[in-house]
N, C-alpha and C positions, 0 to 999 in steps of 0.2 A: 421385496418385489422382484421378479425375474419377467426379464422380456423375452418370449420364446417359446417352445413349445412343451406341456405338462410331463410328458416320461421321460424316467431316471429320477424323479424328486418324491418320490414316496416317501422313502426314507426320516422326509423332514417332515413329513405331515404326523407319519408313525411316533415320533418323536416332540410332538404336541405345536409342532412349528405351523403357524397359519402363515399360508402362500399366498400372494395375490398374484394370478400369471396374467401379462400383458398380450396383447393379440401382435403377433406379429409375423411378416409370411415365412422366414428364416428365422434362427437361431443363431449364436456367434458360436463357429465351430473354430478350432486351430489349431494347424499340428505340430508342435514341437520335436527337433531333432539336439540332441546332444551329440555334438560329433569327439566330443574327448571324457575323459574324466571327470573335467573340471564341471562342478553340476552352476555356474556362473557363464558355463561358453552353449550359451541356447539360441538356437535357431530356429525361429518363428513364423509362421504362414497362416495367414486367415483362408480357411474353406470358404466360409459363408459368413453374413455378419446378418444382426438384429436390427429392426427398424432404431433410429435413435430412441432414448427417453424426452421425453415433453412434460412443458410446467403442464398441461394437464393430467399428465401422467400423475404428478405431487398432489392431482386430487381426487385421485379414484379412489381413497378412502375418503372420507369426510372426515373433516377436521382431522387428518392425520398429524399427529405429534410422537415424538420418541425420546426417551432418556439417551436411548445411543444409537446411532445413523451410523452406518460406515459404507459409505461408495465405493465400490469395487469393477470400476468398467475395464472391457479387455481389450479398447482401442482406444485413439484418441477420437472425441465424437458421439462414442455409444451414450458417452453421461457430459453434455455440451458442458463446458466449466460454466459457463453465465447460469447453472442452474443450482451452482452452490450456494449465490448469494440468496435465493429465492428460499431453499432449504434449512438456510443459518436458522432462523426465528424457530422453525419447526424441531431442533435439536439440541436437547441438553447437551452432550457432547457429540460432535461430529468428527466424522475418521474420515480419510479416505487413501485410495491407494494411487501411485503414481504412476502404477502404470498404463490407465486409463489415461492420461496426461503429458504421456512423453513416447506415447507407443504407437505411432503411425503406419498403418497398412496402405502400403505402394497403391500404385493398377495393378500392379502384377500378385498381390496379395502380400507380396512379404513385407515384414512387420520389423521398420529400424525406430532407433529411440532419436529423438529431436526436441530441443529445451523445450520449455514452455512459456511463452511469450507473456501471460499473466501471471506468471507467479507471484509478483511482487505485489498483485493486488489480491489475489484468491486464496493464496498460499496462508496467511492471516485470520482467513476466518475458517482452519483448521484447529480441532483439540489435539490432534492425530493425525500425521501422514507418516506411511507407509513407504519405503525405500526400500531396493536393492543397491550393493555396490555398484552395478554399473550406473545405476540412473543416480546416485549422488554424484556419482562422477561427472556426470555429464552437468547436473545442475552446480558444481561444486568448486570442479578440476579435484577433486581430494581423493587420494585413493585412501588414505588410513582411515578407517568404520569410526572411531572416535572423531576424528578429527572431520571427516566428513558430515558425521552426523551432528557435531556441534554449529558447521556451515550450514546446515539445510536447515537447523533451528532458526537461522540470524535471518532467514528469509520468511519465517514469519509465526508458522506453525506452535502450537504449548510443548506437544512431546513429537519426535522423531523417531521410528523405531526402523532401524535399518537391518537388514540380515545380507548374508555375508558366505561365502563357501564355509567358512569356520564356525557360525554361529550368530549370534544377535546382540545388537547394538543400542540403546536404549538411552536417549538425552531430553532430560527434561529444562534444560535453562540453566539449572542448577546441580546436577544428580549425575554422571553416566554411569547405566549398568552395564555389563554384557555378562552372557552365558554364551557355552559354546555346544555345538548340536556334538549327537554321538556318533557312531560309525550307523552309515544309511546305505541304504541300495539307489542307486541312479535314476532306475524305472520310478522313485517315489517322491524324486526332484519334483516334478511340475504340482502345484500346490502348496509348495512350502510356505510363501510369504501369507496366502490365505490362510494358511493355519496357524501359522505363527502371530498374527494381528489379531485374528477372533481367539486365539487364547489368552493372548495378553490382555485383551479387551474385557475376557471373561474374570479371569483371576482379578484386574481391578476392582470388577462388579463386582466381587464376593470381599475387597477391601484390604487384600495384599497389597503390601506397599511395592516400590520399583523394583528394588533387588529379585524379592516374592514372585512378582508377576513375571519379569525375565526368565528367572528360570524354569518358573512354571512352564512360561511362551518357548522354551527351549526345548525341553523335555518331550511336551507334548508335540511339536515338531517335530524331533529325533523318532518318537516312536509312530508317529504318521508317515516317515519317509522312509518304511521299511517296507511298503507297500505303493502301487499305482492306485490313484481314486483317494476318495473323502475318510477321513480319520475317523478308525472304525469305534474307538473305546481300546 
């Protein structure tokens, strides 16, 4: 489901992807500034944002259910957390990303990361959540990607996948993988962690084990961040 308006998403429909678009009078726009090299020091600003999602929203299909869920909101708000537990039942496995969850847009639009005051309750009924370095950090104090992502495990979550300037990080309770991304262009930073979560997501689906799917989820990253926009093939 996308809340916002239908152009730009062709692509997915060409690509046999059934859309359900939500009515809403804006779209979440944001402009990202990289002020150095480092593709981890991002400066964020909301243009515009989307009406929230709503439990009615979870029933504009009927009887909507899914083998895999993964919430991807781009503030905190867009996907209120009190609608994870509504969505649990509906999900063989459920993913989501953290930055919808720690990613707070001012008044003034600009976009700092602040804990998440539930995690110790919502963070639980994940299969999957989504991490950057900074935001383990903040939920963590841990800056080392292992050691981080073994922290953000003990908060509740099945597997952790965290990415990293260097590459991707992968804790299952019991397993760490990492792979490490290849030489990237700057301009094809913003999208990363999205692409790196739905590939891992993907390579499971086809029954790669952890090692398999990391560096599948790596790869395919490395060769999407050679471009601005969605991973062409």
């Amino acid at each position: 489901m996308r809340r916002g308006h239908r152009p730009g998403f062709g692509h997915l429909s060409k690509a046999g992807v059934e859309c359900v678009f939500l009515p809403s009078p804006t779209s979440t726009s944001i402009r990202n500034v990289y002020p150095s090299e480092n593709p981890d020091d991002r400066q964020s600003a909301l243009i515009s944002r989307a009406a929230p999602f709503t439990e009615e929203d979870l029933d504009c299909i009927a009887g909507f259910r899914a083998d895999v869920v993964h919430v991807n909101p781009l503030w905190f708000g867009e996907f209120p957390p009190a609608l994870l537990t509504l969505l649990r039942p509906r999900a063989t496995f459920l993913a989501a990303d953290a930055q919808g969850f720690l990613r707070v847009a001012e008044p003034d639009g600009q976009m700092l990361h602040r804990d998440f005051a539930e995690k110790h309750t919502l963070l639980p009924l994940l299969d999957l959540f989504k991490v950057d370095s900074k935001e383990a950090l903040l939920l963590t104090g841990e800056e080392d990607p292992k050691r981080a992502a073994q922290a953000v495990h003990a908060l509740g979550p099945k597997l952790v996948l965290l990415t990293h300037q260097g590459g991707v990080c992968v804790f299952d309770g019991r397993e760490t993988s990492s792979a490490a991304f290849g030489s990237y262009a700057l301009e094809g930073r913003t999208g990363r962690g999205d692409t790196c979560t739905a590939s891992f997501l993907a390579a499971r689906g086809r029954g790669l084990d952890l090692p398999q799917s990391t560096t599948s989820a790596a790869d395919i990253t490395t060769r999407k961040m050679q471009y601005r926009g969605a991973f062409r093939g």
